[in-house]
DOTIKE-206991 format. One record per residue (C-alpha): residue number from 0; residue in three letters; x, y, z. Coordinates in nm, 2 decimals. Example, Ala and Ser with C-alpha at 12.3 -4.5 7.8 and 13.67 -1.06 7.14 Angstrom:
{resi 0 resn ALA x 1.23 y -0.45 z 0.78}
{resi 1 resn SER x 1.37 y -0.11 z 0.71}
//
This chain:
{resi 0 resn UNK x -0.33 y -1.50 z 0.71}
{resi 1 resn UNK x -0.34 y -1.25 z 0.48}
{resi 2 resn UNK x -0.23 y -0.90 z 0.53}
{resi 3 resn UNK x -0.42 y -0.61 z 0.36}
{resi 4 resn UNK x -0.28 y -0.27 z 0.35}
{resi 5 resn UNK x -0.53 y -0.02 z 0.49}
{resi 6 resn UNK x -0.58 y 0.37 z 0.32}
{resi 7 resn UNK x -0.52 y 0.61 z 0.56}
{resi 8 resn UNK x -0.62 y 0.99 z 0.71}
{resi 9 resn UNK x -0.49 y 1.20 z 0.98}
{resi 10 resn UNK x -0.56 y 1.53 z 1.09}
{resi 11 resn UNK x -0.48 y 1.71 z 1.40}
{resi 12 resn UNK x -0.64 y 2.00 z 1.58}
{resi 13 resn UNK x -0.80 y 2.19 z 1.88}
{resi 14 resn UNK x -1.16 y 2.22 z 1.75}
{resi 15 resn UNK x -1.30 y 2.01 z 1.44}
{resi 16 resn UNK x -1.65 y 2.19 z 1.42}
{resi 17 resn UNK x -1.88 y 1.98 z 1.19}
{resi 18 resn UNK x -1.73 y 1.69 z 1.26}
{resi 19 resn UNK x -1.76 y 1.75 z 1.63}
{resi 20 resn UNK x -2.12 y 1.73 z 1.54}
{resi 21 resn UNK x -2.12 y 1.44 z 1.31}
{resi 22 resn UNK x -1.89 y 1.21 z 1.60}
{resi 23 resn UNK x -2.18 y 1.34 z 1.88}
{resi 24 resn UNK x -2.46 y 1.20 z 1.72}
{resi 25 resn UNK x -2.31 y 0.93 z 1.64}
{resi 26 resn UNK x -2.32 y 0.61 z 1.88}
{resi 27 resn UNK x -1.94 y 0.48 z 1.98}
{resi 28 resn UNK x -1.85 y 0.18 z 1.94}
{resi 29 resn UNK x -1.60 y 0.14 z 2.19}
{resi 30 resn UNK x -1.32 y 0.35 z 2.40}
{resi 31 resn UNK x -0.96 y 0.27 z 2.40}
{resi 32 resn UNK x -0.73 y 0.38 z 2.65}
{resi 33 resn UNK x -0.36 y 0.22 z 2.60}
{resi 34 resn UNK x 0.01 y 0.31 z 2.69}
{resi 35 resn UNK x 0.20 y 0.25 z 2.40}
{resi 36 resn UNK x 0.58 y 0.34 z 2.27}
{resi 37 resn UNK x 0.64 y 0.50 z 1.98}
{resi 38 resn UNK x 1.01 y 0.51 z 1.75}
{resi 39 resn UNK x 1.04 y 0.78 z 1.58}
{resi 40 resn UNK x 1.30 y 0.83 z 1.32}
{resi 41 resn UNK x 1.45 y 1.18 z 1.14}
{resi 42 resn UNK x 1.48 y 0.99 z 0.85}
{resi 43 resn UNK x 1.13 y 0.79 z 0.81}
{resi 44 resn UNK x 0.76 y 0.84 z 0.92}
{resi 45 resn UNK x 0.69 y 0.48 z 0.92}
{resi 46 resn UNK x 0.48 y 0.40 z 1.21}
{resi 47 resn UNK x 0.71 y 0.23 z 1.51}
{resi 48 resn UNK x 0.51 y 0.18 z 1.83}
{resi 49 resn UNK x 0.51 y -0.07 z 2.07}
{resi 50 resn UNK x 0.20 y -0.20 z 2.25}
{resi 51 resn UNK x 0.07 y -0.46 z 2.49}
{resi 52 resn UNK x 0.40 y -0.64 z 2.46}
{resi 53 resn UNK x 0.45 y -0.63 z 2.08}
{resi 54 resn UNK x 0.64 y -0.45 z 1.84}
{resi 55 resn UNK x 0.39 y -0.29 z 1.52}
{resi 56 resn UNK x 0.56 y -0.21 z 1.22}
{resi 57 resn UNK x 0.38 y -0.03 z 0.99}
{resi 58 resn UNK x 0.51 y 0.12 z 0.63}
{resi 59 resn UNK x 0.39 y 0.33 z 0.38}
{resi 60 resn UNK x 0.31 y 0.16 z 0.07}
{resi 61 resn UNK x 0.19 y 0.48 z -0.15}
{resi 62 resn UNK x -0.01 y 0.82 z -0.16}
{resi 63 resn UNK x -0.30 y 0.82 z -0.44}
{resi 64 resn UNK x -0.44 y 1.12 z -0.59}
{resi 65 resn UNK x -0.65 y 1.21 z -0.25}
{resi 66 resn UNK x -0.34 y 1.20 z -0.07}
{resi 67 resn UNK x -0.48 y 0.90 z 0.17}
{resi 68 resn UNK x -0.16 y 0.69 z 0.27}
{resi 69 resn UNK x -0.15 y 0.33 z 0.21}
{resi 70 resn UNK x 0.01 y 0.18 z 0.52}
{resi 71 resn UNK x 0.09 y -0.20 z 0.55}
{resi 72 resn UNK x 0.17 y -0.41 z 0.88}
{resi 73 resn UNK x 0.54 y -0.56 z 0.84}
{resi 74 resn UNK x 0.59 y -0.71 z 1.16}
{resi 75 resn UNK x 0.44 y -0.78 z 1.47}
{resi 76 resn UNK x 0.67 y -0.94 z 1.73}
{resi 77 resn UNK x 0.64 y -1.04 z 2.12}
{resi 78 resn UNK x 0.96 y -0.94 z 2.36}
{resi 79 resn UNK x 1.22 y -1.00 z 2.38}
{resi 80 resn UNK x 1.30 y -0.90 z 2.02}
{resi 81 resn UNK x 1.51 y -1.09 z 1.86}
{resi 82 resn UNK x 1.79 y -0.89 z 1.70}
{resi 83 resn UNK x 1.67 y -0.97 z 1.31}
{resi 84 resn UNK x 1.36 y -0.81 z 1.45}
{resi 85 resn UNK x 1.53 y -0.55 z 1.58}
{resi 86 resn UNK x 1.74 y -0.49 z 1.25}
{resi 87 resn UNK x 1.41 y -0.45 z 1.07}
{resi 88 resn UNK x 1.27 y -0.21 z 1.31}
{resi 89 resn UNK x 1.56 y -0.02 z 1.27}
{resi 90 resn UNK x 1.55 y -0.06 z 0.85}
{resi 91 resn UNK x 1.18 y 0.07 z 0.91}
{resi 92 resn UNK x 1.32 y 0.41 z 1.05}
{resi 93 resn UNK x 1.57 y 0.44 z 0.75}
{resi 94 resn UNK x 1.89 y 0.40 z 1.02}
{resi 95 resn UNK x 2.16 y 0.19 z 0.97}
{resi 96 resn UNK x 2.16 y -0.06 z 1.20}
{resi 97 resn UNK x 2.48 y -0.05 z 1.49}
{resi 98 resn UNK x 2.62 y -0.38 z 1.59}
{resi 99 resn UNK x 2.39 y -0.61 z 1.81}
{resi 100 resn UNK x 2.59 y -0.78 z 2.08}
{resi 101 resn UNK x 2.26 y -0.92 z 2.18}
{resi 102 resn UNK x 2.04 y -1.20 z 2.05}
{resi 103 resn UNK x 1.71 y -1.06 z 2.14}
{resi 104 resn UNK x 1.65 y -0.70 z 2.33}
{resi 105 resn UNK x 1.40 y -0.57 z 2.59}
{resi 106 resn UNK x 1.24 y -0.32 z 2.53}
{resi 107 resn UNK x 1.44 y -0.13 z 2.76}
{resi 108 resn UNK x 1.76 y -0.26 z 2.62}
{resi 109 resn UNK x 1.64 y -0.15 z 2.28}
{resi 110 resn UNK x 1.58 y 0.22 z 2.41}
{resi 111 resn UNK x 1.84 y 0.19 z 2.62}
{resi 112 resn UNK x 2.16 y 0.06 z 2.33}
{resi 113 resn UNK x 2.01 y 0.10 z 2.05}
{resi 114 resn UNK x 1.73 y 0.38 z 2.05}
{resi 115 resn UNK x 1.84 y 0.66 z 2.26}
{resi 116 resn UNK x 2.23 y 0.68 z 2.13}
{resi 117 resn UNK x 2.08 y 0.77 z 1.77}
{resi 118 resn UNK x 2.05 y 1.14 z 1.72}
{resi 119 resn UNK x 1.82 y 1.04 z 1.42}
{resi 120 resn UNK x 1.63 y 0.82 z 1.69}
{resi 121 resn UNK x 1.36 y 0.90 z 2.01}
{resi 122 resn UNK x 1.16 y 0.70 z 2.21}
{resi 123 resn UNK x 0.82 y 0.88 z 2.33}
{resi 124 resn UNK x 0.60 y 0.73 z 2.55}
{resi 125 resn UNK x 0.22 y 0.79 z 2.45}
{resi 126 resn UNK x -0.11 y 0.80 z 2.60}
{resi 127 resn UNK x -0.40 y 0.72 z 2.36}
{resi 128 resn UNK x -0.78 y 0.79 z 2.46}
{resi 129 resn UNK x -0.93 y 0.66 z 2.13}
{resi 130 resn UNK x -1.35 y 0.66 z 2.06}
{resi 131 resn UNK x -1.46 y 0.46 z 1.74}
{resi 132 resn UNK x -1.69 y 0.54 z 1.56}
{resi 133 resn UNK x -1.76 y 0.42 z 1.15}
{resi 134 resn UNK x -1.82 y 0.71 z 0.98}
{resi 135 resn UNK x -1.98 y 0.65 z 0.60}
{resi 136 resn UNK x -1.89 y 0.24 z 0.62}
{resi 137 resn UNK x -1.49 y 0.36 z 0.75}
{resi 138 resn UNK x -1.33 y 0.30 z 1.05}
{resi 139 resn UNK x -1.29 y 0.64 z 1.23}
{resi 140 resn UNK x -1.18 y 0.73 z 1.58}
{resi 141 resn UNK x -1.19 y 1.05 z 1.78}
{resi 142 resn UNK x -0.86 y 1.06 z 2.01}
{resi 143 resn UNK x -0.63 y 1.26 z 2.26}
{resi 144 resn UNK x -0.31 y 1.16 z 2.21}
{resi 145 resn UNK x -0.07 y 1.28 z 2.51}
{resi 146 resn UNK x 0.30 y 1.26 z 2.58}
{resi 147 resn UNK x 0.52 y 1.48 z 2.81}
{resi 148 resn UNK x 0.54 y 1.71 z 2.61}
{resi 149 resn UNK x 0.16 y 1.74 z 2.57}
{resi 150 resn UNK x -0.13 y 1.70 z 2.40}
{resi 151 resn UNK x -0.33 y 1.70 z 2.11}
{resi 152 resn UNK x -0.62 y 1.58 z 2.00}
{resi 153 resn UNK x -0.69 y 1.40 z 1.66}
{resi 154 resn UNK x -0.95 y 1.25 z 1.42}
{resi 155 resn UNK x -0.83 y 0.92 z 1.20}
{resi 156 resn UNK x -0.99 y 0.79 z 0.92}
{resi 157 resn UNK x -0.87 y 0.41 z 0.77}
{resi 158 resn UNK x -0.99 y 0.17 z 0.51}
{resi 159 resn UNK x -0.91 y -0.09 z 0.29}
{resi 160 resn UNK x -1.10 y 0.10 z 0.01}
{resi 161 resn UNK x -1.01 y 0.45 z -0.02}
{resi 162 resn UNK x -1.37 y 0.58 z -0.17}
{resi 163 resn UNK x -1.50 y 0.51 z 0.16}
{resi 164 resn UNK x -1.20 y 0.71 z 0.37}
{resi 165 resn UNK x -1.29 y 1.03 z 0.10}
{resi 166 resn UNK x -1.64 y 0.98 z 0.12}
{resi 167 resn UNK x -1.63 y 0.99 z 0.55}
{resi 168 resn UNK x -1.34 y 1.27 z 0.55}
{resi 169 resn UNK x -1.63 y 1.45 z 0.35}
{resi 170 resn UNK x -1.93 y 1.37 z 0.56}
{resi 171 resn UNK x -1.72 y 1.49 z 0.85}
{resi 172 resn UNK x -1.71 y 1.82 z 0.68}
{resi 173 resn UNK x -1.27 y 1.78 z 0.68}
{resi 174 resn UNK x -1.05 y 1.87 z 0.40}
{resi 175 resn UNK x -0.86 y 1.61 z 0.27}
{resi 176 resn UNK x -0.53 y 1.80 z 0.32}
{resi 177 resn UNK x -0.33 y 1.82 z 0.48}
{resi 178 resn UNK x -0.32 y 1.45 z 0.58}
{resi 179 resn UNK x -0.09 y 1.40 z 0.86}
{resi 180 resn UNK x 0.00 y 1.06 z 1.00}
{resi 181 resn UNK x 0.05 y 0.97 z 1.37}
{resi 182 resn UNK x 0.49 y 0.95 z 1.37}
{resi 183 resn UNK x 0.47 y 1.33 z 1.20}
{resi 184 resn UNK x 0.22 y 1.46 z 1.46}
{resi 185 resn UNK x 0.41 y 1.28 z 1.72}
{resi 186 resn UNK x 0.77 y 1.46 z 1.56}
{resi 187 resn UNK x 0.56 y 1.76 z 1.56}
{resi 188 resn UNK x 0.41 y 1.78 z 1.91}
{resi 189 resn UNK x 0.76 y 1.72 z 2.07}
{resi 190 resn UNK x 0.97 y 1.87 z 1.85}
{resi 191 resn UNK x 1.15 y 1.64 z 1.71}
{resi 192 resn UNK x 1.18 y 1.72 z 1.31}
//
């Protein structure tokens, strides 16, 4: 299977005006509600989360012109991790890696060894309410994203061709910038910089 890197944008907010509009009259294709786990690193925005069981790593492959973010999948794994998997993870946030005295973590064990004794490192657990919509042929989703700490709400826009991300970031009425992915509105909303 081949993977495809997908063109990115994030914003964050309390009110989205237009685009509150455009989302209404659109029809939605489907709400999302999950529990997931995000890692989120000082050193590295790359996007860490864990949900339904598996591990997602995604990483930034490069910023055009628009300032869309090109993010690709690097590994999707089922738990127990094993510890290559975990060293990867870890490469992902930019940290060096400590020694693994196990062959393959929990998650727990991973927050528990690995995760939480990093000052560079935090686990956060997440909430997503996600509506999805295609917005100007992208893929586009209205969410609340909620931790402990709180809440915010946020509008995502992702495709494989990046015309069609600035042409539905436009028809939503949004500026392209600032574009803000999900770990640095997560680091943001909890205060973790």
């Amino acid at each position: 299977m081949t993977i495809v890197p997908r063109w990115e944008w994030r914003t964050f907010g309390d009110d989205f005006g237009h685009a509150e509009e455009v989302f209404a009259s659109l029809e939605s294709e489907g709400v999302q509600e999950s529990d997931e786990v995000y890692l989120l690193s000082t050193r590295s925005d790359a996007s860490v989360k864990v949900r339904d069981g598996l591990m997602d790593v995604k990483e930034l492959q490069s910023v055009n012109d628009d300032g869309l973010e090109e993010w690709k999948p690097v590994l999707k794994a089922a738990y127990p991790l094993a510890a290559d998997d975990v060293r990867a993870v870890l490469a992902a946030l930019a940290v060096e890696a400590p020694e693994l005295v196990r062959a393959e973590y929990t998650l727990d064990q991973l927050v528990g060894e690995v995760i939480d004794p990093s000052p560079d490192l935090r686990a956060v657990d997440v909430h997503k309410h996600r509506d999805h919509y295609t917005v100007g042929g992208a893929m586009a989703e209205l969410s609340e994203i909620g931790t402990d700490q709180g809440s915010r709400r946020t509008i995502a826009v992702e495709s494989e061709d990046p015309a069609l991300v600035v042409a539905a970031v436009g028809e939503l009425g949004l500026p392209l910038s600032p574009n803000v992915c999900l770990p640095r509105g997560l680091k943001a909303l909890i205060g973790f910089a």
